[in-house]
Structure formats: structure tokens, C-alpha cells
C-alpha positions as CSV (number, residue, x, y, z in Angstrom):
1,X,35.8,-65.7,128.7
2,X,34.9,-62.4,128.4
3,X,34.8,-60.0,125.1
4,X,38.3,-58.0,126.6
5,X,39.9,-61.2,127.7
6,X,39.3,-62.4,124.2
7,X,40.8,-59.5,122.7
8,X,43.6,-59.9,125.1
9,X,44.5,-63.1,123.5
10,X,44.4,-61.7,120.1
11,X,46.8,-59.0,120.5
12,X,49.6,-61.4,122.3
13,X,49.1,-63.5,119.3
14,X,50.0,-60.4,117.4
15,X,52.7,-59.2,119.1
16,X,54.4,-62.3,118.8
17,X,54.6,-62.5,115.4
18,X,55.7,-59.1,114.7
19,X,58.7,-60.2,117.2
20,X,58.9,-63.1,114.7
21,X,59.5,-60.4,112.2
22,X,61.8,-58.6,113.6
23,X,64.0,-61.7,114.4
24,X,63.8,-62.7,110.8
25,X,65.0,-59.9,109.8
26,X,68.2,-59.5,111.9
27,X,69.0,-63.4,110.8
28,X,68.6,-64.6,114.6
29,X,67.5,-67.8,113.6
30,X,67.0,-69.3,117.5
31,X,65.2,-66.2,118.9
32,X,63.2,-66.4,115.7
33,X,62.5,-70.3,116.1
34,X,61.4,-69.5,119.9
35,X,59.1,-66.7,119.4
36,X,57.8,-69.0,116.5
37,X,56.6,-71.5,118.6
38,X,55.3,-68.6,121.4
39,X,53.4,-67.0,118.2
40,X,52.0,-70.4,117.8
41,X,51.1,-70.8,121.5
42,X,49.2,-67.7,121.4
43,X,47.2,-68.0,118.1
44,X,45.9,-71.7,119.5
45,X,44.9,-69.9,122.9
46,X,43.0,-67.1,121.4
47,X,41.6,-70.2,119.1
48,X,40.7,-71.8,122.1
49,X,39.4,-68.9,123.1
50,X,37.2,-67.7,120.1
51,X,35.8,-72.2,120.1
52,X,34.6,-71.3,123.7
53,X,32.8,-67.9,123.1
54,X,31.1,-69.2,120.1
55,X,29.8,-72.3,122.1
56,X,28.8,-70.0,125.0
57,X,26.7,-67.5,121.9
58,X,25.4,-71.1,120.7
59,X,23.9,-72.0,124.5
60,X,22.6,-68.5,124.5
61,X,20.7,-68.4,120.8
62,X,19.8,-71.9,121.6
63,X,18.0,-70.6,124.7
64,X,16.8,-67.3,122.9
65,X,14.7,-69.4,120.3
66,X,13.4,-71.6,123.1
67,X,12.4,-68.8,124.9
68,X,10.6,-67.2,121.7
69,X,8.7,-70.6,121.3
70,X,7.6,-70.3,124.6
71,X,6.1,-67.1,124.6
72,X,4.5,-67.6,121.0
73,X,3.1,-71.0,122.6
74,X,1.9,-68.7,125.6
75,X,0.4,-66.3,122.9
76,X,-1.7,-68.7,121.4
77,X,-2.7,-70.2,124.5
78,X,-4.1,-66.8,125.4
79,X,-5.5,-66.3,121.9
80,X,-7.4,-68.8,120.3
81,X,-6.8,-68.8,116.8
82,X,-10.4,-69.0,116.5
83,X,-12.5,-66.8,118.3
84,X,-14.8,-67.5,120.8
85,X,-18.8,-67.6,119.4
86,X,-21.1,-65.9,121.1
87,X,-23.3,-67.4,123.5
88,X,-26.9,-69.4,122.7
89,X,-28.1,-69.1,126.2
90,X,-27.1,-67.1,129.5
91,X,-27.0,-67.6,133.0
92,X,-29.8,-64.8,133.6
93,X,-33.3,-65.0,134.8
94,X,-35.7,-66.7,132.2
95,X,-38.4,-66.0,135.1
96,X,-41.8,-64.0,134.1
97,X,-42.4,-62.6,137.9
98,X,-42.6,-58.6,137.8
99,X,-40.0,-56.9,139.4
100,X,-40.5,-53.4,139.6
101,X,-37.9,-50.9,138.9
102,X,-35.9,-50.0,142.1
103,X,-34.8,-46.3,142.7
104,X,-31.5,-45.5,140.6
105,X,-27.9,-47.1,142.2
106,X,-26.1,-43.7,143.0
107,X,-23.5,-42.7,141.0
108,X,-19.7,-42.4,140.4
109,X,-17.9,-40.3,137.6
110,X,-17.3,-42.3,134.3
111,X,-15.4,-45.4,135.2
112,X,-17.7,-46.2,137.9
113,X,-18.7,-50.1,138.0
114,X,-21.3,-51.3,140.0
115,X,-24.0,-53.9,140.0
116,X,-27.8,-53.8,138.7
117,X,-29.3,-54.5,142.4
118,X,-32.2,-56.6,140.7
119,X,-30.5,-59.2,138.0
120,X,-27.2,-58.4,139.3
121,X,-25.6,-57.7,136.0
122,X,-21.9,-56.2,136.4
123,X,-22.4,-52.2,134.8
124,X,-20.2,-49.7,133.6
125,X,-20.9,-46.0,133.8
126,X,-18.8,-44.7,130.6
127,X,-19.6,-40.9,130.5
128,X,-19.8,-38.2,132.4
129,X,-20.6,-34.5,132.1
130,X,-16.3,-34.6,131.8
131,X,-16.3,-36.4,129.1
132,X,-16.9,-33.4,126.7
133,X,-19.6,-32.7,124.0
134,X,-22.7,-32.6,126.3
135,X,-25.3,-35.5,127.0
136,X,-23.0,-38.3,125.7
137,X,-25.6,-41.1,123.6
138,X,-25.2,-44.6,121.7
139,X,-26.0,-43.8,118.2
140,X,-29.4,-43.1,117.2
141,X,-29.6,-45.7,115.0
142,X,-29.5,-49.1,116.5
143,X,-28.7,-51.2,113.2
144,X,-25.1,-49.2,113.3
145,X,-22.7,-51.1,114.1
146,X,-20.8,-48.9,116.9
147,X,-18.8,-52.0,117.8
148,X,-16.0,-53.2,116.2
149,X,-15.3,-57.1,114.8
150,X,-13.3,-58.4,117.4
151,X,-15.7,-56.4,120.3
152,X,-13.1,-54.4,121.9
153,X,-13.9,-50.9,120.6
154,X,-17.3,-49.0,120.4
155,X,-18.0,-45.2,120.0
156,X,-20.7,-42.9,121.6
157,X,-21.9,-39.5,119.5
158,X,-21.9,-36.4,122.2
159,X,-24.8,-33.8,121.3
160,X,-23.0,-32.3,118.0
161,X,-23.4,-35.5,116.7
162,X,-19.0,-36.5,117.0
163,X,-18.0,-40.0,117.6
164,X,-16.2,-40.7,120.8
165,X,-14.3,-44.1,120.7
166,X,-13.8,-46.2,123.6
167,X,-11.7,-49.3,124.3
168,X,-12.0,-51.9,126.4
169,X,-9.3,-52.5,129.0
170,X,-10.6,-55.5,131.5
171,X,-14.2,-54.8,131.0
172,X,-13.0,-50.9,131.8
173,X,-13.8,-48.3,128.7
174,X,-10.8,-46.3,128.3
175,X,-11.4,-42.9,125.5
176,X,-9.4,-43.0,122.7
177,X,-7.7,-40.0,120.8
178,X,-9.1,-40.4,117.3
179,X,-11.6,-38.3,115.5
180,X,-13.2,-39.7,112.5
181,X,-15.0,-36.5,111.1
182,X,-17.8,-38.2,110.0
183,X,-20.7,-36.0,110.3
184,X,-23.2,-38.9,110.1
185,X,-23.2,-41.7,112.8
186,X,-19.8,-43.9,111.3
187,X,-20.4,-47.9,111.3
188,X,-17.6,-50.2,112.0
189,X,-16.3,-52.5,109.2
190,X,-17.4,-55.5,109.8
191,X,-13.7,-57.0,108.7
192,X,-11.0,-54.8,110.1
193,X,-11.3,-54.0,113.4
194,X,-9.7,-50.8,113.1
195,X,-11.3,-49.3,110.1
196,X,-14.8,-47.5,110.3
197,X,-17.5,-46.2,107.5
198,X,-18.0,-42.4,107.4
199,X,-19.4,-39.6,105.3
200,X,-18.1,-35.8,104.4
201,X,-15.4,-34.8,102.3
202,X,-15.5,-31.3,100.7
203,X,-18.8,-31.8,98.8
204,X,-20.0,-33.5,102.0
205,X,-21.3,-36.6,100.0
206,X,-18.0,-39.2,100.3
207,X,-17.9,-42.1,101.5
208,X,-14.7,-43.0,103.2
209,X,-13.3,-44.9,106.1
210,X,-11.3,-43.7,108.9
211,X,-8.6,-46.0,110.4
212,X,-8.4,-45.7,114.2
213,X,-4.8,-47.6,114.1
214,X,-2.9,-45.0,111.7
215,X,-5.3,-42.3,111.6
216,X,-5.6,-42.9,107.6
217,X,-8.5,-41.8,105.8
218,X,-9.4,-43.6,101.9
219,X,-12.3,-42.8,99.9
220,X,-14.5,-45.3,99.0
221,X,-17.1,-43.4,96.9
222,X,-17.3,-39.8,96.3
223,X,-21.2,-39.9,95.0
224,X,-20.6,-37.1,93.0
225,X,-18.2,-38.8,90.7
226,X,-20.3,-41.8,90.9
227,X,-23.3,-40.4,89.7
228,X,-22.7,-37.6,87.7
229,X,-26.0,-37.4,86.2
230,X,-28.1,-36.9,89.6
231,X,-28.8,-33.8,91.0
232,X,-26.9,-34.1,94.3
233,X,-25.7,-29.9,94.3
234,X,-26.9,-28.9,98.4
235,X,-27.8,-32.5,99.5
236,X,-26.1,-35.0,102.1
237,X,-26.1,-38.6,103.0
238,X,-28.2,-39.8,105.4
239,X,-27.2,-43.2,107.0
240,X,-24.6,-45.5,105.9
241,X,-24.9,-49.0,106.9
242,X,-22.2,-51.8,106.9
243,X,-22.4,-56.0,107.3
244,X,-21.4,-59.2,106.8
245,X,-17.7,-59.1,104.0
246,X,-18.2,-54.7,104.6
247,X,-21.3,-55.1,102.4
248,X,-22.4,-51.6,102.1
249,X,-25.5,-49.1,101.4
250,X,-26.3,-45.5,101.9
251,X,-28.9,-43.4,101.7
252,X,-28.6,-39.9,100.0
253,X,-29.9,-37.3,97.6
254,X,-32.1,-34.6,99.9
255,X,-31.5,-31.3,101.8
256,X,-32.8,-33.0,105.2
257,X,-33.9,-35.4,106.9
258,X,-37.0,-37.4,105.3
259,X,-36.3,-36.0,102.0
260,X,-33.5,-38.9,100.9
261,X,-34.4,-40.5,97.9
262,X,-31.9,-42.7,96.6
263,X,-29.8,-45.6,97.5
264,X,-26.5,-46.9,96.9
265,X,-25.6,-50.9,97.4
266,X,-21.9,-51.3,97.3
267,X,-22.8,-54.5,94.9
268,X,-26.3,-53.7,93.4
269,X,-25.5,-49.9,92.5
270,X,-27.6,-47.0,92.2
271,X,-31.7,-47.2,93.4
272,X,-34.4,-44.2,93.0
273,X,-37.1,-45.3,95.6
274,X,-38.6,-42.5,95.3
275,X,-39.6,-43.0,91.7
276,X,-39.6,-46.9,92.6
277,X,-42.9,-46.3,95.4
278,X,-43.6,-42.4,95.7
279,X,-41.8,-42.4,99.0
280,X,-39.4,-40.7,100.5
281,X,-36.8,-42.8,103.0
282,X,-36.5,-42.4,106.7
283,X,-34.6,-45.0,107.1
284,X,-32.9,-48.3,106.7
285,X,-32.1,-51.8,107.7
286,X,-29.0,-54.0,105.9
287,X,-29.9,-57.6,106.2
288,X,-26.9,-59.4,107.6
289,X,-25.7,-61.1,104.1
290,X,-26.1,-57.4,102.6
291,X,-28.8,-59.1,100.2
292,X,-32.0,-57.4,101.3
293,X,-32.2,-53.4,101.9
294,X,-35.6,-53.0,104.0
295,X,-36.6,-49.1,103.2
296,X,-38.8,-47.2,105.5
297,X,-40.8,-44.5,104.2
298,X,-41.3,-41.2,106.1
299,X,-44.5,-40.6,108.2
300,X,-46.1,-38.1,105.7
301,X,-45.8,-41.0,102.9
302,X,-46.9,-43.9,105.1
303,X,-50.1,-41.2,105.9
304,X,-50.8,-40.9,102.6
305,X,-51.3,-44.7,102.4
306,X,-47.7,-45.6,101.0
307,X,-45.9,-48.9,102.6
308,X,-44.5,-48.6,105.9
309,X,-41.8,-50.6,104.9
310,X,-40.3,-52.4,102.0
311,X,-38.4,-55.2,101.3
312,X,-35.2,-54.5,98.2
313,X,-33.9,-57.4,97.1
314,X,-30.6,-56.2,95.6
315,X,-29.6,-59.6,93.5
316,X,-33.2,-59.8,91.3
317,X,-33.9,-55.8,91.8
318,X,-37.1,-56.8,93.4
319,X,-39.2,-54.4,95.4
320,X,-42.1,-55.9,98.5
321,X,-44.0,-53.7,100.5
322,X,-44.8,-55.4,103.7
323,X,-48.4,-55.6,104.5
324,X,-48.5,-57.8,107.4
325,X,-47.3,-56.5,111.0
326,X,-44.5,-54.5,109.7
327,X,-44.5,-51.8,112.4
328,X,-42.3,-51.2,115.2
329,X,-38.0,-51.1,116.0
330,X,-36.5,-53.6,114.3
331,X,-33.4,-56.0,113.7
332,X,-32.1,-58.2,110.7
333,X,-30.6,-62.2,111.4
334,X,-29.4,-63.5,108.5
335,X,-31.9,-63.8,105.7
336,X,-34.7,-62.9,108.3
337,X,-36.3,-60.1,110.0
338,X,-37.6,-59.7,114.0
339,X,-40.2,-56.4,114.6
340,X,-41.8,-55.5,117.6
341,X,-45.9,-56.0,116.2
342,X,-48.3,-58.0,117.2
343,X,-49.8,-60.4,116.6
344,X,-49.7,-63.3,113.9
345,X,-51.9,-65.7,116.4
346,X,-51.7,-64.5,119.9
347,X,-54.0,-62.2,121.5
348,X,-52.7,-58.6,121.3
349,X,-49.4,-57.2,123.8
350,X,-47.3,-54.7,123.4
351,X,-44.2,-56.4,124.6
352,X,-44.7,-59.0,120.9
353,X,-42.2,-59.3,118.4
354,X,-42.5,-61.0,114.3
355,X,-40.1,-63.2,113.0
356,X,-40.1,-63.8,109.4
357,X,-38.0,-64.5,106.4
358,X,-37.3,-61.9,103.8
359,X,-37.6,-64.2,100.9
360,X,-41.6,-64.5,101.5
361,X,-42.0,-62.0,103.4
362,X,-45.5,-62.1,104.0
363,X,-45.1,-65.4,106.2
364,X,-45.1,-64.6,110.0
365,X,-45.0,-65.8,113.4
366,X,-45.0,-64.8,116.6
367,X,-42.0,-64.6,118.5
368,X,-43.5,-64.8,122.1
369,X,-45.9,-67.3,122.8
370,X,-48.2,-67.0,125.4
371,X,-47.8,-63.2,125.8
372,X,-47.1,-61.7,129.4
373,X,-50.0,-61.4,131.7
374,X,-51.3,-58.6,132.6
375,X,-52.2,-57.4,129.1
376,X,-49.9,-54.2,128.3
377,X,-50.7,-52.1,125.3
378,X,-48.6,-49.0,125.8
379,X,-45.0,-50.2,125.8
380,X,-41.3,-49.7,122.9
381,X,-38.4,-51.1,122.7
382,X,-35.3,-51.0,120.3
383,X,-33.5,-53.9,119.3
384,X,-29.9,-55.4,118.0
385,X,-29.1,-58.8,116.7
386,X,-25.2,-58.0,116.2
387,X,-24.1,-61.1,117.6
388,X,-26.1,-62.9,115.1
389,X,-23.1,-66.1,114.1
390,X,-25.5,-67.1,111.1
391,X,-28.4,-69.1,111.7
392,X,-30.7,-66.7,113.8
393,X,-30.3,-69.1,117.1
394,X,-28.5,-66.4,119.0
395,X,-31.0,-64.1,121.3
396,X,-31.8,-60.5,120.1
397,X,-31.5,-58.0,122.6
398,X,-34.1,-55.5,123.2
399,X,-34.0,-52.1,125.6
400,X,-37.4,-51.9,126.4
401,X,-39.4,-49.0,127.7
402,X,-43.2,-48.1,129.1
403,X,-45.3,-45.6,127.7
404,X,-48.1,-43.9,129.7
405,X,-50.2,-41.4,126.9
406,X,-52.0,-38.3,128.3
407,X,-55.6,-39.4,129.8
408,X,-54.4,-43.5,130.4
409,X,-53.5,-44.9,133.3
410,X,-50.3,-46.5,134.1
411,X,-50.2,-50.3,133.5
412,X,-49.3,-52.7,136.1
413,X,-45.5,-53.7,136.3
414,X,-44.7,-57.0,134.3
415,X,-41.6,-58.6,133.8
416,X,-39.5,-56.8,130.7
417,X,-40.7,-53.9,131.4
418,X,-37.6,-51.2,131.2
419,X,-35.3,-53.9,131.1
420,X,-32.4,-54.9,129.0
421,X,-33.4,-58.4,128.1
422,X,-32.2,-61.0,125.4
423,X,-35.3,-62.5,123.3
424,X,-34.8,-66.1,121.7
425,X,-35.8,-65.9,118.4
426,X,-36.9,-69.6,118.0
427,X,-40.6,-69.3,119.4
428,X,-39.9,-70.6,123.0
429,X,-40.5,-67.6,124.3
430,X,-37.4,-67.5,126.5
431,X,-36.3,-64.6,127.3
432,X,-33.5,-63.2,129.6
433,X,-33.1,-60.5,131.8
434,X,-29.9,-58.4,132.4
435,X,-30.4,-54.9,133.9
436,X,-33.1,-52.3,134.4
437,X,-31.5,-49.3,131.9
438,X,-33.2,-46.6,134.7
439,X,-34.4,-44.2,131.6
440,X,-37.3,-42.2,132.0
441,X,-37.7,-41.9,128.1
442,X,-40.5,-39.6,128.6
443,X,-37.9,-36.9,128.8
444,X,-37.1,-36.9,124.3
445,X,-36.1,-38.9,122.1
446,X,-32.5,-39.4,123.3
447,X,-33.6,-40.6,126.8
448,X,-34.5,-43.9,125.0
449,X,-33.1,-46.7,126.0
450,X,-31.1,-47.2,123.0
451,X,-28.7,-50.1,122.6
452,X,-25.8,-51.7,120.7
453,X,-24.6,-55.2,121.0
454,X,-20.9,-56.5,120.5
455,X,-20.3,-59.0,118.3
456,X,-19.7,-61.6,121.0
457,X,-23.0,-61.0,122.3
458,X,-21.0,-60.4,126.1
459,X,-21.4,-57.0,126.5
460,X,-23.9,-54.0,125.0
461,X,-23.9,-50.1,125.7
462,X,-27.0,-48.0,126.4
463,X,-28.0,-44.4,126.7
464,X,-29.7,-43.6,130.2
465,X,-31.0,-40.6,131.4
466,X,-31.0,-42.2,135.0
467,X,-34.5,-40.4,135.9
468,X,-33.0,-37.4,135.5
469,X,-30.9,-37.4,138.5
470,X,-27.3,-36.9,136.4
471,X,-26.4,-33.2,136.2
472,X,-28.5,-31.1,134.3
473,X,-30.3,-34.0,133.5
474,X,-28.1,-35.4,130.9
475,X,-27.9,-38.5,129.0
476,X,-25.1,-40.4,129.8
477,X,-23.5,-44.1,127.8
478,X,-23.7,-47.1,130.2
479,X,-21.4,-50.7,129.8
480,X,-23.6,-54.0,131.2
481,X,-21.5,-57.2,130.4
482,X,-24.0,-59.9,129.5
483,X,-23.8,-63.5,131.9
């Protein structure tokens, strides 16, 4: 019955009784008797009535909640409540046979997908000179993470050094509207997947985080306030680094870059390197359980016969300048450190990588074993170990790149050579190959092959010049999903 067949009933039953009333009142005692038992009539119809409708809302609730069970069932079908780990091994070539570099895949605008035409890894262009900002880069720094937790948002920095965030839709980047106005390279929380690290604020050295859901800014620690007693007056922060529970450290205290010369552990506190070694910081690696800070000094101090790079403990306050092979790009595992240096036993390559644990140090091995044939001396990389789950078995990922200096000859084309590869950090020397980045990193320092990792070790981003052929030779930020 409907809602105005319902109501229907309801005001017969009320009519009758007002008759009732009436007939009551003029002492017509049969009328009154009669409409009596038609008021009755009425009232057990609309009764009726009302028992039926409520059954009929019952059937429907009852079907509402079963419906909503369904689709939360659905739900977690489609997400685990545990998330998938990244992957130990890949479907990719483990093979050592060179395969030179082919001429660069011609182009779309940003959104363009196509596939690497010698691994046949699926690739993403995500910029464009319509993006906005210039020659569009990963960050600089390749320890940042410019993913988020969950691996579904990453930023780029365009040439004035602002983030650009990017989400990902079906394997498609899609720009976000969010501006972080950190004017340091921001790192992603490693907790929330929505809140990011940054640095500024009117005395330009605050840390804060920016969140990309509400648009919320909250300081975390205005160094000013912190440290009262330093002289911070015309200085900035350099880097800020996040990890594992948003353990956190910066690096702050000069008037540019290579004059920093303290450090801030968001557990340990305050540390003057500086009057701790008589160096001066460049830069700075967070070891995955935020328990080791490894410092590297600027070039005029290693020069001068200071340590490239040392080792802060921040739970006994020790300090351990490396001595052994501590040269090249680097990444942190968990309670361990990979470099590209060469060579604890092997005979000398460039393409060589030390593995070692930051409790001793001093205690290395080599990470590729034999070395690639030919012999190649003149060859970088940088690396990132973000998908690290714990206990170092996952592959790091390096974006390699060859190096011919004035008066040498070019080396002969090996395997790894400008590639993005993953390296097995167990010794095997298994390695696999993904993509050809196409970067002639001959052009500056941001036509590096630079690369960040997500957190399930499925996709990474990289900066490409594509030998020069995007307009005006720009850098642009390129998607390869990892198999």
C-alpha cells in the first residue's frame, strides 16, 4: 500500500469518529452504535494497513544491510587488509649479453605510454613542456622519499625547485592541485600517506608537514625556538630526511650550500659535526630504522684529507669515519649500507657496488661477483632501496650511466650500461634489467638518470633528457612499472 493510500485510511478512521461525536451528542444512540462499529472498521484497516507497510520497510532494511555486507565484503576483497610486499625477484632479464642502447622511442605529450623496445618494460611519459615550471626532474636527492606509503602518489620538482604531485590512476599519473611551499625537496611521511616533510616558515628554518588531503599545514620544529642558543640569523635548512615510524633528521645552520653544520635527529637531538670532525656537510643518508645518520663532508673538506663519509650512531652518540670503499651514490637497507666502489676482492669495475653493516662498518663485501666483462672504469649510477620490507633481500635499484672523460675513448657496450636495473643485494650477482632511461647525462647534472622507487618496489620515476630531442632540450619525469 502506498504512503497516500495509507493516509487515506487514517483520515476515514477519523472521520468516523468525529461522526461518532456528533451522534453522541444529539442522543442518537443507533446512528451512534453504527458509526461505532464503522469507526472500528476503519481504525483495524488502517491497522492493517500500517502491519503491512512496516513489513514491506522490514523486507527493504533487511535487504539494505544485506546489500551493505556485500559491498563491504566486495571492498575487502579488492583490498587486502594487508598489503601486498614487494617483490624478491622479477620476471626481467638476469642475462649479462650487451644490448646497446637503441635510438629514443618517439614521443607523445605527458600521458603517453609506450614500451622500452629492448626489455619491454611498460613506460610512462609524465611531463611535458605543458606541465609548467620548466625542465620537470625527480628530486635531486635520491634517499628522498618522493613516494608516498601506500605507492600511489609521488612528486617531481620543476626548475624553481616546487613540488609537483602526481597520482596514480591505473598506472596513469594524473597532477594534483596541492602546493606544499616547501622550498627544499619535501619527503613523504613514511606513515600517512597523505602527509609530507617540508621546510620554510617566516624565518625559513621550520619544519612542518603539509597534508595533501586537507591542505593542513602543522609545525613540527621551528629550529629557532628549538635552539635558541645557535646562531641560525641568515641560514636555512638543507635536506630533510624521513623513514621507517617518520623517524626524522635535518641538516641546517649555513648561508648555502656546503656550509651546513649541524644536525637535528627527531629522537637523538641536536649534533655540531662540524666541531665533531672539522667538516662541513654536503649531505645525508637516514638508515632505514632512523638509527644511523651517514654524514658526507663537502669536497673542499674531503681535499683536505677529512672523511668522505661518516657513520652517526644516534643511540650511543658514536661517530665512524669510513675508511674502506666509502665512495660513490649510495642507499641504506635496514641496518646496512650498499655504495657503488670497488672492490673488497674482485678485480677493479666501475659498474661494483659494497654492502656492509653499519654496526662494523669497516667489514665489506662485494656485491657483484665476477664483475662484467669487458673491464669498464668510467661509468655512475644512483641508487634507491625504498622498497626495502626489512631484511635487505629485496633488490636495489640503480639508474646507471657511462662516462667518457676528455682524451679516453669510449668503452665497449656491456650489459647495465644506461639501464634501469634492480641489483640483488645478497652476493649472487643477479641483477635485472628494466629499461634503457635514454639520458645523455653529459648534458648537467640534472640530465642524470635520477630515480625514486615506490614502496612496493612495482614502479619507479626517472629524469630523462631523451638525448636531447624533447623541446629545447629539456628534462622531462618518466613512469616504468617494474615486472
Amino acid at each position: 500500500m502506498t504512503q497516500d493510500e495509507q493516509l487515506a485510511q487514517l483520515d476515514a478512521a477519523t472521520r468516523s469518529i468525529a461522526l461518532v461525536r456528533d451522534a453522541i451528542a444529539t442522543s442518537d444512540t443507533d446512528t451512534a452504535l453504527a458509526l461505532i462499529d464503522r469507526a472500528l472498521r476503519d481504525i483495524q484497516t488502517s491497522l492493517d494497513a500500517t502491519d503491512q507497510a512496516l513489513e514491506q520497510l522490514q523486507v527493504v532494511q533487511d535487504s539494505s544491510i544485506s546489500a551493505q555486507q556485500e559491498m563491504r565484503a566486495a571492498k575487502e576483497a579488492l583490498q587486502p587488509s594487508e598489503p601486498v610486499p614487494p617483490p624478491v625477484g622479477y620476471t626481467a632479464t638476469t642475462s649479462r649479453d650487451a644490448t646497446p642502447k637503441p635510438p629514443p622511442p618517439t614521443l607523445g605529450p605527458a600521458g603517453f605510454r609506450f614500451t622500452d623496445p629492448t626489455f619491454g618494460s611498460p613506460l610512462v611519459r609524465v611531463t611535458d613542456e605543458h606541465t609548467g615550471g620548466g625542465c620537470i626532474r625527480v628530486a635531486s636527492n635520491s634517499h628522498i622519499s618522493a613516494w608516498n606509503c601506500d605507492s600511489t602518489t609521488f612528486y617531481c620538482v620543476n626548475e624553481g625547485g616546487g613540488a609537483l604531485f602526481f597520482q596514480l590512476n591505473n598506472g596513469q599519473p594524473q597532477k594534483l592541485e596541492a602546493s606544499c611551499g616547501s622550498y627544499i625537496e619535501p619527503a613523504f611521511s613514511y606513515v600517512d600517506p597523505n602527509r609530507i616533510w617540508c621546510a620554510g616558515g617566516a624565518n625559513q628554518r621550520t619544519i612542518y608537514t603539509y597534508d595533501l588531503a586537507t591542505g593542513d599545514s602543522t609545525v613540527v620544529c621551528d629550529l629557532d625556538q628549538q635552539y635558541p642558543e645557535l646562531p641560525l640569523a641568515n641560514t636555512y635548512v638543507g635536506c630533510t630526511l624521513t623513514t621507517d615510524a617518520d623517524v626524522w633528521v635535518s641538516f641546517f645552520g649555513g648561508t648555502g650550500q656546503d656550509s651546513h653544520r649541524y644536525l637535528h635527529h627527531s629522537k637523538a637531538g641536536l649534533y655540531d659535526f662540524v666541531q665533531a670532525t672539522g667538516s662541513h656537510i654536503h649531505a645525508v643518508t637516514l638508515e632505514r630504522t632512523g638509527r644511523y645518520v651517514i654524514v658526507c663532508a663537502t669536497g673542499p673538506d674531503i681535499s683536505a684529507g677529512r672523511a668522505q663519509m661518516t657513520v652517526w650512531d644516534t643511540e650511543t652518540g658514536g661517530l665512524t669515519p669510513l675508511t674502506k670503499l666509502p665512495g660513490g651514490h649510495d642507499s641504506c637497507g635496514y641496518g646496512s649500507w650498499v655504495n657503488q666502489d670497488c672492490c673488497t676482492s674482485t678485480r677493479y669495475d666501475g659498474l661494483q657496488w659494497q654492502y656492509r653493516a653499519l654496526a662494523t662498518p669497516e667489514q665489506t663485501r662485494d656485491v657483484i661477483n665476477p664483475p662484467l666483462d669487458p673491464q669498464e672504469i668510467y661509468i655512475s649510477d644512483h641508487s634507491s632501496w625504498r622498497n626495502n620490507t626489512g631484511k635487505d633481500h629485496e633488490p636495489f635499484f640503480s639508474f646507471t650511466y657511462r662516462r667518457t672523460p676528455d682524451g679516453t675513448e669510449p668503452a665497449p657496450w656491456r650489459a647495465w650500461d644506461d639501464e634501469i636495473i634492480g641489483v640483488t643485494p645478497d652476493g649472487s650477482g643477479t641483477v635485472y634489467r628494466f629499461a634503457h632511461h635514454q639520458s645523455d647525462a653529459s648534458q648537467d647534472f640534472w640530465a642524470q638518470p635520477i630515480g625514486n622507487v615506490a614502496p612496493n618496489g612495482r614502479w619507479a620515476i626517472f629524469t630523462s633528457n631523451w638525448q636531447r630531442t624533447l623541446a629545447n632540450q629539456r628534462q622531462d619525469v618518466f613512469l616504468v612499472e617494474l615486472r
